[in-house]
MDAnalysis code that builds the backbone (N, CA, C; Angstrom):
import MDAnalysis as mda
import numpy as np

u = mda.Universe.empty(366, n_residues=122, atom_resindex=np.repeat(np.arange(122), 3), trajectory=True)
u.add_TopologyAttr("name", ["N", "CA", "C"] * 122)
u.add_TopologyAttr("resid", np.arange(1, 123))
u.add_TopologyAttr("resname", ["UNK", "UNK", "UNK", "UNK", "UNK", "UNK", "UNK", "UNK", "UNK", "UNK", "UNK", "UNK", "UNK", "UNK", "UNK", "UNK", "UNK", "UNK", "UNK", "UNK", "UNK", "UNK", "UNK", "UNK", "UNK", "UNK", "UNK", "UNK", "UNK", "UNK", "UNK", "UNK", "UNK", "UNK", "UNK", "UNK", "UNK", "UNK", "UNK", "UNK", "UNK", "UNK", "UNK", "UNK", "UNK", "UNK", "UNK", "UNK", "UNK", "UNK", "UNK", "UNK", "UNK", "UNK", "UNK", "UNK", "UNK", "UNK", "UNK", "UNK", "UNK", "UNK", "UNK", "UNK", "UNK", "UNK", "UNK", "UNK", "UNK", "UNK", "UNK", "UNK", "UNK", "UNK", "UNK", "UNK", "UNK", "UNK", "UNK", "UNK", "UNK", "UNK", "UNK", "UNK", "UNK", "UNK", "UNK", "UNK", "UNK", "UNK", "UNK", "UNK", "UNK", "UNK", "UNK", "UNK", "UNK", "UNK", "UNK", "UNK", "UNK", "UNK", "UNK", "UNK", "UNK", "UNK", "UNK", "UNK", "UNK", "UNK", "UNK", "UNK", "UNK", "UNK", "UNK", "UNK", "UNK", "UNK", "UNK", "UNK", "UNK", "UNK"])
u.atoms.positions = np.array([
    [-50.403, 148.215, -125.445],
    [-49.409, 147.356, -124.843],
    [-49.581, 145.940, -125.378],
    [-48.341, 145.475, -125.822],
    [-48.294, 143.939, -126.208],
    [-48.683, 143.058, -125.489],
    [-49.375, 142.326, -125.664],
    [-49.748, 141.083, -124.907],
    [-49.034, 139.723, -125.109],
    [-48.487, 138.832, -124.149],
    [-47.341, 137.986, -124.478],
    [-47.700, 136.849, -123.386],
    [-48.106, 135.695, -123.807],
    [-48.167, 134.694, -123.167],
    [-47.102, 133.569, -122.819],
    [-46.618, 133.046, -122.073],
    [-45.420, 132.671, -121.589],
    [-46.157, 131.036, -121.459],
    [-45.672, 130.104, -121.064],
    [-45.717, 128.561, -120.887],
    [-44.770, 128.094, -120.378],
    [-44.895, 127.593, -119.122],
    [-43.658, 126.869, -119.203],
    [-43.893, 126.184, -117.998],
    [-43.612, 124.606, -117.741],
    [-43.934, 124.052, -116.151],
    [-43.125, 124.208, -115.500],
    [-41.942, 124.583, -115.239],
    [-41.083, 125.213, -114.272],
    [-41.530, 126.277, -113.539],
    [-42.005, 126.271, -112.753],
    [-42.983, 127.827, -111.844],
    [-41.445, 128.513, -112.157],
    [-40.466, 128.182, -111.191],
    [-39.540, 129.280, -110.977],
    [-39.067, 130.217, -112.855],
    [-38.526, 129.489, -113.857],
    [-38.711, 129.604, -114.726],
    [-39.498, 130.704, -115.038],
    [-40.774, 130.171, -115.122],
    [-42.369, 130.873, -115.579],
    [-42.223, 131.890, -115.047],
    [-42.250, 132.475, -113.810],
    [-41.971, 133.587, -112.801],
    [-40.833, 134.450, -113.401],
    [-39.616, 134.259, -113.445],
    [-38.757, 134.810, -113.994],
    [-39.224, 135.669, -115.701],
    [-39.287, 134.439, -116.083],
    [-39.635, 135.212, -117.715],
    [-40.807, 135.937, -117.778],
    [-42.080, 136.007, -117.016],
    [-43.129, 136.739, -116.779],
    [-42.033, 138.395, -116.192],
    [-41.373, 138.265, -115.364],
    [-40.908, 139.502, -114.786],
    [-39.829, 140.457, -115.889],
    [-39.110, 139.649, -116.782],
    [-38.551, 139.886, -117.334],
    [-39.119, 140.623, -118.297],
    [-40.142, 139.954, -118.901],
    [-41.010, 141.151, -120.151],
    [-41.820, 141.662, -119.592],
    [-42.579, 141.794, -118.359],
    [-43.349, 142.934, -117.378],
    [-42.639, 143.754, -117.669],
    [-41.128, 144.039, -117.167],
    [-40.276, 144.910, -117.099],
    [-39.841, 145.816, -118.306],
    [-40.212, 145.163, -119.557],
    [-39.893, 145.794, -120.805],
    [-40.694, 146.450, -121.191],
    [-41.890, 146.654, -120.508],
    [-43.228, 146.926, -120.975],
    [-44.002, 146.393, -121.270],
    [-44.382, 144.893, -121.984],
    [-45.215, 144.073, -122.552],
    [-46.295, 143.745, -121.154],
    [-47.393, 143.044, -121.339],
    [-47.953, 142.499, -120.456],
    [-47.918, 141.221, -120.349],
    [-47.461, 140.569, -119.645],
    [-47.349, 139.379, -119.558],
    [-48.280, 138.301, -118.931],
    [-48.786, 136.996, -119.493],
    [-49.284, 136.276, -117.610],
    [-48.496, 134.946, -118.827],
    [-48.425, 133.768, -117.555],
    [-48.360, 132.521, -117.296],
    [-48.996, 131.342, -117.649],
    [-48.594, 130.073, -118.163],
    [-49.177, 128.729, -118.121],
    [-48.345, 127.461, -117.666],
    [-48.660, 127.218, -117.235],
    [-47.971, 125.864, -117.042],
    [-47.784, 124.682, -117.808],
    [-48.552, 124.777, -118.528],
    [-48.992, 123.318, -120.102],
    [-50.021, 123.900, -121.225],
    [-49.512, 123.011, -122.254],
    [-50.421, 123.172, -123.462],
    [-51.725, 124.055, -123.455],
    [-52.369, 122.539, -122.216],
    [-53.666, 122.725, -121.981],
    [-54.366, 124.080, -121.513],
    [-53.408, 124.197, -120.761],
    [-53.839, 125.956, -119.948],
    [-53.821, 126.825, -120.867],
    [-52.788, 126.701, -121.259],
    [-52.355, 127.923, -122.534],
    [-53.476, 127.909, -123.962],
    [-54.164, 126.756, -124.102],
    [-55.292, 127.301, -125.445],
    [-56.472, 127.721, -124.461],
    [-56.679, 127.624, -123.629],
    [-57.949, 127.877, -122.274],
    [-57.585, 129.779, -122.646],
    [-56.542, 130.404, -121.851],
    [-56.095, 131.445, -122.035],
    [-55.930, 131.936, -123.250],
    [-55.425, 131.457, -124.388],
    [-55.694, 132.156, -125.747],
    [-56.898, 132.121, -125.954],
    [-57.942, 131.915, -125.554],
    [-58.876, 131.612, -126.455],
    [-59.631, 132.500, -125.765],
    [-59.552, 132.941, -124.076],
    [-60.034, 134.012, -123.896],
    [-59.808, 135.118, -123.843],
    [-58.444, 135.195, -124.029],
    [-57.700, 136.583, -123.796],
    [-56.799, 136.613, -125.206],
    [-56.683, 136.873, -127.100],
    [-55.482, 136.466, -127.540],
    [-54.638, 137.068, -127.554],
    [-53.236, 136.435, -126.889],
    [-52.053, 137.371, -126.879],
    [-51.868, 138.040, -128.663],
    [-50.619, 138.603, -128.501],
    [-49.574, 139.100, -129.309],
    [-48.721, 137.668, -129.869],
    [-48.346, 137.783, -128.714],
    [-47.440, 136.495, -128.675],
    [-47.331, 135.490, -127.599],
    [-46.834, 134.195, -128.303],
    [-46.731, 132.729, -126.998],
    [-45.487, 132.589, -127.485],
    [-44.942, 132.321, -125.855],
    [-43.681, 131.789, -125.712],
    [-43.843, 130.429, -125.159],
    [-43.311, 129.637, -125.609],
    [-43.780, 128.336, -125.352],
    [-42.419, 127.127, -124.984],
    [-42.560, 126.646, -124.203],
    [-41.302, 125.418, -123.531],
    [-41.992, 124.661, -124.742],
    [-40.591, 123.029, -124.785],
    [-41.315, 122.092, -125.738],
    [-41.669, 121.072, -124.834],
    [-41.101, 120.647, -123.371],
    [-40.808, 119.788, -122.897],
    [-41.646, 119.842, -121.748],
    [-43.248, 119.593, -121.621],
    [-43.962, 119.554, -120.311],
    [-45.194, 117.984, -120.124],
    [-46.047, 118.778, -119.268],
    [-46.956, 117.252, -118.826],
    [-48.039, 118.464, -119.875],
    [-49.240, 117.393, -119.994],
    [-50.207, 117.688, -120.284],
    [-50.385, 118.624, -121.252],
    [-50.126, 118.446, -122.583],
    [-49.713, 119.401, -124.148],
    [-48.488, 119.564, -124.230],
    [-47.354, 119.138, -124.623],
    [-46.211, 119.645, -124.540],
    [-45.765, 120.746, -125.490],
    [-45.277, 121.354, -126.011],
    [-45.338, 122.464, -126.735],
    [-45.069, 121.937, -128.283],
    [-44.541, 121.117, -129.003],
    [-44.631, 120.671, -129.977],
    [-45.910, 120.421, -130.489],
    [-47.167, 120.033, -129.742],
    [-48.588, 119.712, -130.116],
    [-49.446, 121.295, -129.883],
    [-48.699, 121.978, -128.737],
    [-49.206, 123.422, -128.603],
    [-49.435, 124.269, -130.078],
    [-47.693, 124.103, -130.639],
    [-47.856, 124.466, -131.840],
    [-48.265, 124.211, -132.967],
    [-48.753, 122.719, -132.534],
    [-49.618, 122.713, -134.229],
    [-51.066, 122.786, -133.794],
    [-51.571, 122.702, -132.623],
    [-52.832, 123.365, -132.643],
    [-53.090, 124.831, -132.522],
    [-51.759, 125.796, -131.910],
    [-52.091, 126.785, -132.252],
    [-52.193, 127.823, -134.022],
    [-51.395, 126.653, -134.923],
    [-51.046, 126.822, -136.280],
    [-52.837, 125.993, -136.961],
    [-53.263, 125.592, -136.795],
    [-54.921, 124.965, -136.634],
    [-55.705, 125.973, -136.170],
    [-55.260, 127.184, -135.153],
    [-56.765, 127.745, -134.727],
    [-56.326, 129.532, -135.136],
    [-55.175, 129.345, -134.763],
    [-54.634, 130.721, -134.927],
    [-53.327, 131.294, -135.686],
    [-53.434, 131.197, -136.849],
    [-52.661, 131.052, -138.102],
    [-51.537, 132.698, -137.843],
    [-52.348, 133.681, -137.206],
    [-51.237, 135.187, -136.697],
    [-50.641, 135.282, -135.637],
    [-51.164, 134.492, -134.710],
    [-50.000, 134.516, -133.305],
    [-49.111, 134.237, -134.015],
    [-47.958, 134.733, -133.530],
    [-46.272, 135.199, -133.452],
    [-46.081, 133.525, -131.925],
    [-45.093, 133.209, -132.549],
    [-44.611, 131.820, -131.650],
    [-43.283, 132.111, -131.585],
    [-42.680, 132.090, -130.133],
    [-41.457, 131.616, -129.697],
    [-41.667, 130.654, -129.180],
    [-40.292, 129.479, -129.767],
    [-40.540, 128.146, -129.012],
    [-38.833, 128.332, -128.399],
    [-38.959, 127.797, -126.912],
    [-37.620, 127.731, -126.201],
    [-37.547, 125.986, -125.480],
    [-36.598, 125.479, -125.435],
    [-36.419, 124.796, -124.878],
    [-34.702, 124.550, -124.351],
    [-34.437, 123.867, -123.391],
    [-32.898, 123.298, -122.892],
    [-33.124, 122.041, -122.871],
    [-34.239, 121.266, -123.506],
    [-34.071, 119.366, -123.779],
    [-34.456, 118.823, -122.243],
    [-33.969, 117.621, -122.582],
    [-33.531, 116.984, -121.286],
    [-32.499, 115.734, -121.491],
    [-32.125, 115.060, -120.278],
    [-31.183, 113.561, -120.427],
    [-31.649, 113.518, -121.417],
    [-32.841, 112.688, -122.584],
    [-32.838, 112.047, -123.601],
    [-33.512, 113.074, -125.122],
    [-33.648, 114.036, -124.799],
    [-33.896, 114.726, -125.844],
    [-33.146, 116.092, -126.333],
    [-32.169, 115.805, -127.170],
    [-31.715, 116.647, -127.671],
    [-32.323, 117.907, -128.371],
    [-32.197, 119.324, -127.462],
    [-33.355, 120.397, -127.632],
    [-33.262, 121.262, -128.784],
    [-32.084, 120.775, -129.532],
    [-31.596, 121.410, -131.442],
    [-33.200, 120.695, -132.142],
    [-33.099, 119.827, -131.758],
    [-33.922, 118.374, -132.540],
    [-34.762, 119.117, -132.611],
    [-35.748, 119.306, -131.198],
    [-36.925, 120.017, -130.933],
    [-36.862, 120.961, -131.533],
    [-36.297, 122.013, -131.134],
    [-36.495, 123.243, -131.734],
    [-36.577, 123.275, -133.460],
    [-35.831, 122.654, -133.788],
    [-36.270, 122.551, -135.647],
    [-37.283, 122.365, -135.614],
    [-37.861, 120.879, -134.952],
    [-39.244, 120.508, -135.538],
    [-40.380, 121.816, -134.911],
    [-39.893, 122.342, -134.063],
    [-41.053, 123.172, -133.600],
    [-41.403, 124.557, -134.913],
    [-39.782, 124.806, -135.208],
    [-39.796, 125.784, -136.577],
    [-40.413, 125.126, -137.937],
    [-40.155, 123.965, -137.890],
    [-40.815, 122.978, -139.014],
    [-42.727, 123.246, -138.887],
    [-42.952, 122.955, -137.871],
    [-44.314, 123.449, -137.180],
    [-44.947, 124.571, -137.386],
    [-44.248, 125.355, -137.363],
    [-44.862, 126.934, -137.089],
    [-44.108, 128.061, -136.152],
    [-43.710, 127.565, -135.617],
    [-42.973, 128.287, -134.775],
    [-42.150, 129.734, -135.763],
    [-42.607, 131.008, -135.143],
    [-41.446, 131.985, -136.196],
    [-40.158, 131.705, -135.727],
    [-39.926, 131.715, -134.298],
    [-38.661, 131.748, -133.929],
    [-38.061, 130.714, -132.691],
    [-36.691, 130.058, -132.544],
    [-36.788, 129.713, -132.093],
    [-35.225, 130.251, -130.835],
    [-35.099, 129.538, -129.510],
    [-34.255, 129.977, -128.532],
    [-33.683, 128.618, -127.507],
    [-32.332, 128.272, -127.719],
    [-32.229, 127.293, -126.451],
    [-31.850, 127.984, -125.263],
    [-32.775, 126.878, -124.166],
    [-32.302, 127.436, -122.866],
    [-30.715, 126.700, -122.249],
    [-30.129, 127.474, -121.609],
    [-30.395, 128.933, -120.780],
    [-30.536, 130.068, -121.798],
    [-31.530, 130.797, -121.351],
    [-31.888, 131.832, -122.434],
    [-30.905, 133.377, -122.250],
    [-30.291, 133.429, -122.789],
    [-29.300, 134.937, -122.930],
    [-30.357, 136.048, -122.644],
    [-30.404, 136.679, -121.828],
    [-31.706, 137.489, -121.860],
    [-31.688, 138.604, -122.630],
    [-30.424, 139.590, -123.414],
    [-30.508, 140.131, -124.022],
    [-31.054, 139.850, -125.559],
    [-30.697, 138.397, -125.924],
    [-31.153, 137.600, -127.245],
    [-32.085, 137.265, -126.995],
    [-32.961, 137.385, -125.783],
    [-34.329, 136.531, -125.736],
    [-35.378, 138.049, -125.931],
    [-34.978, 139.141, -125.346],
    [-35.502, 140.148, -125.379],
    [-35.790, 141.013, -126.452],
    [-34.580, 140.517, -127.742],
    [-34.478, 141.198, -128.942],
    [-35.207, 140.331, -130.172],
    [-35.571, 139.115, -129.852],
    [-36.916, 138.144, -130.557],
    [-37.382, 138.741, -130.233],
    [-38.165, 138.923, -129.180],
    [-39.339, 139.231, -128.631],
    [-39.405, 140.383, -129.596],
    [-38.897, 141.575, -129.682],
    [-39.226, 142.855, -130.070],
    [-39.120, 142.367, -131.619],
    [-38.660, 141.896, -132.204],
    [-38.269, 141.481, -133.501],
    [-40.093, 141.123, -134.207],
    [-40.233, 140.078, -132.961],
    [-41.621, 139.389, -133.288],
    [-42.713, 140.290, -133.249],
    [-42.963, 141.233, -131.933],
    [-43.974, 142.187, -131.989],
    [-43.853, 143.590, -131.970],
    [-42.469, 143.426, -131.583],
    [-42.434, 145.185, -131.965],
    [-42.183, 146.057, -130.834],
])
């Protein structure tokens, strides 16, 4: 079973997309920031990180270049919906510029979010 790490500081969010690929089969767990999320790769390594760009404490743009620094085969989805001042096209390039394989704006289509996913691990 795939292992798939999720990020994102929105609990409700986080919750949702954890249930969503539970449901497909993958195994899923949760982070809330950067920070949590290399704590958890580093003891457990997913398959794959799905990663927000836009949080406190690591935001996912720095996620991905330290995870492109430690772990050159994780598979990266980067998602974001921006905010008032950041246009989330912007982000998302630079996150593909980064490392990122793939990228997704939110609101996430869940059938297109589900068919990365499988694209990325299978």
């Amino acid at each position: 079973m795939s292992r798939i790490l999720i990020v994102d500081d929105e609990e409700v969010i986080l919750e949702m997309l954890i249930q969503m690929v539970n449901r497909e089969g993958y195994e899923a767990e949760g982070a809330k920031n950067g920070k949590e999320a290399m704590k958890k790769i580093a003891e457990n390594k997913p398959d794959l990180l799905i990663t927000d760009l836009i949080m406190p404490d690591k935001e996912g743009i720095e996620l991905i270049k330290d995870i492109r620094a430690s772990y050159k085969d994780l598979k990266i989805l980067a998602i974001s919906g921006g905010n008032r001042h950041i246009d989330p096209m912007g982000q998302l390039k630079i996150a593909r510029f980064l490392g990122a394989d793939a990228s997704l704006s939110k609101p996430l289509d869940r059938k297109e979010f589900l068919s990365v996913i499988k694209n990325l691990i299978g």
